[in-house]
C-alpha positions as a Markdown table, in Angstrom:
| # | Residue | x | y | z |
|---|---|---|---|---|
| 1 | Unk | 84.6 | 27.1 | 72.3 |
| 2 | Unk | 83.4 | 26.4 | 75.7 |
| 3 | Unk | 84.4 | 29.1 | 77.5 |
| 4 | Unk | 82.1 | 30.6 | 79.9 |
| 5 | Unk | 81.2 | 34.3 | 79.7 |
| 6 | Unk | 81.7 | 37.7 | 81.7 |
| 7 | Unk | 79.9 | 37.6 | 84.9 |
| 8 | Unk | 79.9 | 40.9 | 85.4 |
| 9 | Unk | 76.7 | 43.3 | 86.1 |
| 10 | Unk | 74.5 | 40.4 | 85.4 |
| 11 | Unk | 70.9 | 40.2 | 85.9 |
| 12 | Unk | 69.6 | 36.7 | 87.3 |
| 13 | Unk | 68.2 | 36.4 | 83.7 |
| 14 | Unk | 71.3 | 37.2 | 82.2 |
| 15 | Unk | 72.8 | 33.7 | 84.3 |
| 16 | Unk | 70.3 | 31.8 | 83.2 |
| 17 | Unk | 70.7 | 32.1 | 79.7 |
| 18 | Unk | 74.3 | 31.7 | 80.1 |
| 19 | Unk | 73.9 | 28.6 | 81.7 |
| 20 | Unk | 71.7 | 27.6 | 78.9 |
| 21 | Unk | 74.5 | 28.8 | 76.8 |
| 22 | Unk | 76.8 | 26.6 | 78.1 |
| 23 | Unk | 74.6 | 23.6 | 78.0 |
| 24 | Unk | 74.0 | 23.9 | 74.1 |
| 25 | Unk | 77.6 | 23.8 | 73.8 |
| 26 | Unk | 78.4 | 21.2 | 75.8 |
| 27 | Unk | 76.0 | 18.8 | 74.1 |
| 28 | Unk | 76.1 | 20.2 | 70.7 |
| 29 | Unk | 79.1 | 22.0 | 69.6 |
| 30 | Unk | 82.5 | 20.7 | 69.2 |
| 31 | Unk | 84.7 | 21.7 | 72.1 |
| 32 | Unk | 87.3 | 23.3 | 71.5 |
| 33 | Unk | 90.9 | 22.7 | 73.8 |
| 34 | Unk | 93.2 | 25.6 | 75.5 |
| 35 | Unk | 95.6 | 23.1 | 75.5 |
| 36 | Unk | 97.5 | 20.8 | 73.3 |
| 37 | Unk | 96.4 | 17.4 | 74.0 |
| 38 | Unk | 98.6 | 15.4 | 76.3 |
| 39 | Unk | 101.0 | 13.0 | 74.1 |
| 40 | Unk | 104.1 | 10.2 | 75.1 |
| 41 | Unk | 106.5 | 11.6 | 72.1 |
| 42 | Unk | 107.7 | 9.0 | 70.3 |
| 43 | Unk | 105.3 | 6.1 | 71.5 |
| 44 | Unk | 102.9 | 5.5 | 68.4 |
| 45 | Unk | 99.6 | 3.4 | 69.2 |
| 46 | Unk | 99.1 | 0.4 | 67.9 |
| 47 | Unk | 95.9 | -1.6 | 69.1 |
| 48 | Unk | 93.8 | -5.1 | 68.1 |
| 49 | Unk | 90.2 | -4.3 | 67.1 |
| 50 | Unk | 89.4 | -5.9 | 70.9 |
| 51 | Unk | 91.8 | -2.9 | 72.8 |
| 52 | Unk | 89.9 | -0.3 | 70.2 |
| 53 | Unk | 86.8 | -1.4 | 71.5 |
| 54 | Unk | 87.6 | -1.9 | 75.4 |
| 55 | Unk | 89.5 | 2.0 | 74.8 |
| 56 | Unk | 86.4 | 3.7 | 73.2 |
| 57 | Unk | 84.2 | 2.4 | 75.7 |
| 58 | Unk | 86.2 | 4.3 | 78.9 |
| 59 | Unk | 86.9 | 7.0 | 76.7 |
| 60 | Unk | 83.2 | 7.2 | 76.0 |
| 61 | Unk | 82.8 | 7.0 | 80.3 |
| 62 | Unk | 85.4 | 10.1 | 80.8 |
| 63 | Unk | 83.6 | 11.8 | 78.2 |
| 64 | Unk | 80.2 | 11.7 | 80.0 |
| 65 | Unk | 82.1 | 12.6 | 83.4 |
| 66 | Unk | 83.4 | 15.7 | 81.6 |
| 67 | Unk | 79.9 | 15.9 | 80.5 |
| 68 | Unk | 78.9 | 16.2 | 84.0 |
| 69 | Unk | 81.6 | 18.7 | 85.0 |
| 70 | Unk | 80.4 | 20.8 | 82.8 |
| 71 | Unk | 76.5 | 21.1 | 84.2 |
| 72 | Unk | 78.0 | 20.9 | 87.8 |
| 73 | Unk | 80.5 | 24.1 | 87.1 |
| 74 | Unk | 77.5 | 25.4 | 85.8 |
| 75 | Unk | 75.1 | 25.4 | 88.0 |
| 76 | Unk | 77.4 | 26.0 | 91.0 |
| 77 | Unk | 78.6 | 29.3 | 89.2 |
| 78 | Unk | 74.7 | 29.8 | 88.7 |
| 79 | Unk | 74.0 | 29.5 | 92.4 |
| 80 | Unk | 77.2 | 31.1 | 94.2 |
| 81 | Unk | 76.4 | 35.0 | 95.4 |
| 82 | Unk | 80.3 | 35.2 | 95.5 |
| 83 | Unk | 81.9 | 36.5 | 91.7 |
| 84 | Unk | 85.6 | 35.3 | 93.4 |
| 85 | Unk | 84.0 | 32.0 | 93.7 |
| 86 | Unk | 82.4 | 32.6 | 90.3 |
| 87 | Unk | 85.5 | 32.7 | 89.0 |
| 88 | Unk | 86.4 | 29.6 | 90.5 |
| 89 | Unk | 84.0 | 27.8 | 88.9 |
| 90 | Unk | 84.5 | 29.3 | 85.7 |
| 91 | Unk | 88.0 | 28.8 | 85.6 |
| 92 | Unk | 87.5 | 25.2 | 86.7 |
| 93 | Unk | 85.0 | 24.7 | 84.0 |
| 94 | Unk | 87.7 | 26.0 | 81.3 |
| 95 | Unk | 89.8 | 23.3 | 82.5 |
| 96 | Unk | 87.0 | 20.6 | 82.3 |
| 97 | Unk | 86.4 | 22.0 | 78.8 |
| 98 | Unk | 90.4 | 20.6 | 77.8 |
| 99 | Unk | 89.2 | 17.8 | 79.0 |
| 100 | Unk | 86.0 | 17.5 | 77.5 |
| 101 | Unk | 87.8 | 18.3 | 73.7 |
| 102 | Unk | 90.8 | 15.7 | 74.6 |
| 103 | Unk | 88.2 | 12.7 | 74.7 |
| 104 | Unk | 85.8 | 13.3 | 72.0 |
| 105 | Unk | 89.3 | 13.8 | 70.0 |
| 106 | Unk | 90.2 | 10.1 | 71.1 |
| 107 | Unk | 86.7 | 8.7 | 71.0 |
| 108 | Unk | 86.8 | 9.2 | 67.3 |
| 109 | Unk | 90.6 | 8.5 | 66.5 |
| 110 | Unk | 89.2 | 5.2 | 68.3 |
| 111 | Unk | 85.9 | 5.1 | 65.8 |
| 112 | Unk | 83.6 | 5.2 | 69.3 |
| 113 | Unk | 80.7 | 7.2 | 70.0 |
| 114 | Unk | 80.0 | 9.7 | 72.6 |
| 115 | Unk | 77.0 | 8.3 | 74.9 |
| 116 | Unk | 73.3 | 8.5 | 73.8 |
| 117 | Unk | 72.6 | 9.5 | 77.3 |
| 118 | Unk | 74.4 | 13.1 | 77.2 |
| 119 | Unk | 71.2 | 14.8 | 78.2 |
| 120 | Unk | 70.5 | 12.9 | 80.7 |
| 121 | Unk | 74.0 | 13.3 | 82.6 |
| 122 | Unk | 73.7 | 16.7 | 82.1 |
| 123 | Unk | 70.7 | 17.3 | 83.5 |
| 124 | Unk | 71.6 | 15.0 | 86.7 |
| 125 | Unk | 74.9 | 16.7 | 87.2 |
| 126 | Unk | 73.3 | 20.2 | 86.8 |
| 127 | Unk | 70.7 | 19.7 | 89.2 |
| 128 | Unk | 72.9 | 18.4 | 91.8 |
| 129 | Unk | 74.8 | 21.6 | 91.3 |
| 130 | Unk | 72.0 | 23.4 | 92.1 |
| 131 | Unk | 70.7 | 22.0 | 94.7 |
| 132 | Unk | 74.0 | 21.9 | 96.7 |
| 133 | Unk | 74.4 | 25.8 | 95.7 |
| 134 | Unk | 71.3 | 26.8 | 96.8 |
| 135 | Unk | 70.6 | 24.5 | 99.8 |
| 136 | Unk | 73.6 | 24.1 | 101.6 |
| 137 | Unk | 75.7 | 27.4 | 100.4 |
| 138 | Unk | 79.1 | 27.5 | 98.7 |
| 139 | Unk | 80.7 | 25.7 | 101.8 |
| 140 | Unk | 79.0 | 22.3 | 101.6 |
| 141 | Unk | 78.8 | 23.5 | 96.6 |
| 142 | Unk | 82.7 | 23.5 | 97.3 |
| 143 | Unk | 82.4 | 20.2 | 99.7 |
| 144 | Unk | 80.6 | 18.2 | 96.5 |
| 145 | Unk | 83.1 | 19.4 | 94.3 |
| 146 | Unk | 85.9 | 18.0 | 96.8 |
| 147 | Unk | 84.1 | 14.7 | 97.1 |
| 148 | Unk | 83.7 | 14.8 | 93.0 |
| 149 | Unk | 87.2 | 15.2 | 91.7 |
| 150 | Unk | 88.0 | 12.5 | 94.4 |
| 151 | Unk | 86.3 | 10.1 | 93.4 |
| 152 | Unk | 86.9 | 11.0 | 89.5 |
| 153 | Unk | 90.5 | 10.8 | 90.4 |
| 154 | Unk | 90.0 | 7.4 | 91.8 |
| 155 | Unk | 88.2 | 6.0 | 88.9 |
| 156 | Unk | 90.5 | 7.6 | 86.5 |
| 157 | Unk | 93.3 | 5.5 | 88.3 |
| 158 | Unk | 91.3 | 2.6 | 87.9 |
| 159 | Unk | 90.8 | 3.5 | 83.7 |
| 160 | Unk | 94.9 | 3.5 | 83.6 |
| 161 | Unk | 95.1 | 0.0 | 85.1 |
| 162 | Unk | 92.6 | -0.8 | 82.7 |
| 163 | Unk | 93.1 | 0.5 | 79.1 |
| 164 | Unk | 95.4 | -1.1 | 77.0 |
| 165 | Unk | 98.7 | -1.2 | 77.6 |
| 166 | Unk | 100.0 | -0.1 | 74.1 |
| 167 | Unk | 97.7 | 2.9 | 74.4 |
| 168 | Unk | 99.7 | 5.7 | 74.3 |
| 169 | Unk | 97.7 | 8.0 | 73.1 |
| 170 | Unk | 94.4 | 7.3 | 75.7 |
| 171 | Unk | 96.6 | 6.7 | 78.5 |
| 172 | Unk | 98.6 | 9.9 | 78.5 |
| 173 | Unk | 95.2 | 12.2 | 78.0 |
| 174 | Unk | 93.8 | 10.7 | 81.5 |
| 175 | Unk | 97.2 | 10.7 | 83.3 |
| 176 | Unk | 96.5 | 14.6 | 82.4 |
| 177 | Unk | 92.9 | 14.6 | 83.6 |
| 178 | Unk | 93.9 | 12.7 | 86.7 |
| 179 | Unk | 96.6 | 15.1 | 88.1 |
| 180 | Unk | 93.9 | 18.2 | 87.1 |
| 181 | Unk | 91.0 | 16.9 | 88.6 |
| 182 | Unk | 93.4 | 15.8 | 91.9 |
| 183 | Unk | 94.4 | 20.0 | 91.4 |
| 184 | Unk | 90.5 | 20.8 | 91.6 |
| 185 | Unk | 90.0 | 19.2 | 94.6 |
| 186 | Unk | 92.9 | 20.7 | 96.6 |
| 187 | Unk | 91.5 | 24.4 | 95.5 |
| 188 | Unk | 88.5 | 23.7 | 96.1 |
| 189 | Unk | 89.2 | 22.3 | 99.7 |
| 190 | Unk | 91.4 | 25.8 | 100.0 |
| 191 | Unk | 88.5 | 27.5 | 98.7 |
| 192 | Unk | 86.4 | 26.6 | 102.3 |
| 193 | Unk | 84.6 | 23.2 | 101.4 |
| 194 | Unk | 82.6 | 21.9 | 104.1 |
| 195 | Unk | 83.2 | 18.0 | 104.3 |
| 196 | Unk | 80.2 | 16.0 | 103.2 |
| 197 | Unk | 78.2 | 13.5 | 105.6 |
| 198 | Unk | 79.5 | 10.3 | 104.8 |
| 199 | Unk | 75.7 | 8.5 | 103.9 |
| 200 | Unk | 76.3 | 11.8 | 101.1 |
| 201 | Unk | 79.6 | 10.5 | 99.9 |
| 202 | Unk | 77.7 | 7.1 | 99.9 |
| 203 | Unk | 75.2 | 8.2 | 97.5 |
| 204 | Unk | 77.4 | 9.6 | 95.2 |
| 205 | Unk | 79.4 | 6.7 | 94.7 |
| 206 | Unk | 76.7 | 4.7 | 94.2 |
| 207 | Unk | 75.3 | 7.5 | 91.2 |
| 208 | Unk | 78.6 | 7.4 | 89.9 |
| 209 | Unk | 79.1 | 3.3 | 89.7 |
| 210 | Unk | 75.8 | 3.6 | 87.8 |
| 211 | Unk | 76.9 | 6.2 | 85.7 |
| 212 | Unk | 79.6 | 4.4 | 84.5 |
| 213 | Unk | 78.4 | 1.2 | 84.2 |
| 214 | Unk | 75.7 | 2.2 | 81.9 |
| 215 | Unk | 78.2 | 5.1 | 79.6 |
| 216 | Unk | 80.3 | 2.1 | 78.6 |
| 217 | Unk | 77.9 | 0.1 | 76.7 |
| 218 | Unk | 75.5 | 3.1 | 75.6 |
């Protein structure tokens, strides 16, 4: 299971090899889910070989942006000097692991793969983590993770317009996601986030269109 360990009386060696820890698992081992995934009762899924295909390929694309929660959560827990806002992280990352399980489930019910590029998203998100933990503090760490689960929520919007109608099953596990990741914003804004400059937000959206434009198709 993903679940990230005791923080307590840790030596900076000791966090490292945690974070290591978790990256293993996220690229390697199965996840494993807290909670049931999401479900419409009674509303069976029955798709053309065309919505299978056009479903797998955003599955795949929330699967890599779990992927990426993940390292962020990681290296922002990594960086912090506050164990409340350790816990944060951690607890956030817990979350992102049910999400994480929910769309590997669905990428194979749907006969998809998970993207060849894992590594590289990980590393990507991990460093940006990092860097905004240890350059700008927890105020502007907290302000990414604002501007993150905003525009995650956003594009998991967009992925409900777009998946198949009949798809039950795909559409009810990012309805989930959506209302979670629009949750980690609002604590994380609570939390103290500094707001990002907009060039910043810029950036990241312009990362992000990338990063999904290239997890569908590989």
């Amino acid at each position: 299971m993903n679940t990230p360990h005791p923080t307590r009386n840790r030596s900076p060696i000791d966090a490292w090899l945690m974070a290591a820890d978790t990256t293993l698992r996220t690229l390697l081992a199965p996840a494993q889910a807290s909670r049931p995934c999401p479900t419409v009762p009674n509303e069976p899924t029955q798709l053309s070989a065309a919505d299978k295909a056009l479903s797998g390929a955003l599955m795949r694309v929330n699967h890599v942006g779990e992927v990426c929660a993940q390292a962020l959560y990681t290296a922002q827990a990594l960086s912090t000097r506050s164990e409340s806002l350790r816990q944060h992280f951690h607890q956030a990352a817990r979350e992102e692991t049910d999400h994480l399980a929910w769309t590997r489930q669905r990428m194979d019910e749907l006969g998809a793969r998970p993207s060849l590029l894992n590594p590289l998203w990980f590393a990507g998100a991990f460093g940006i983590g990092l860097v905004a933990g240890r350059l700008g503090g927890d105020p502007v760490s907290l302000g990414f993770v604002v501007e993150t689960e905003k525009q995650v929520e956003a594009h998991l919007q967009s992925h409900l317009q777009r998946l198949p109608a009949h798809d039950h099953a795909s559409r009810a596990i990012v309805a989930q996601m959506k209302d979670d990741e629009a949750r980690h914003a609002v604590d994380a804004q609570k939390s103290g986030a500094a707001p990002l400059p907009a060039p910043v937000q810029q950036v990241m959206r312009m990362a992000a269109r990338v990063m999904t434009t290239v997890a569908q198709r590989v």
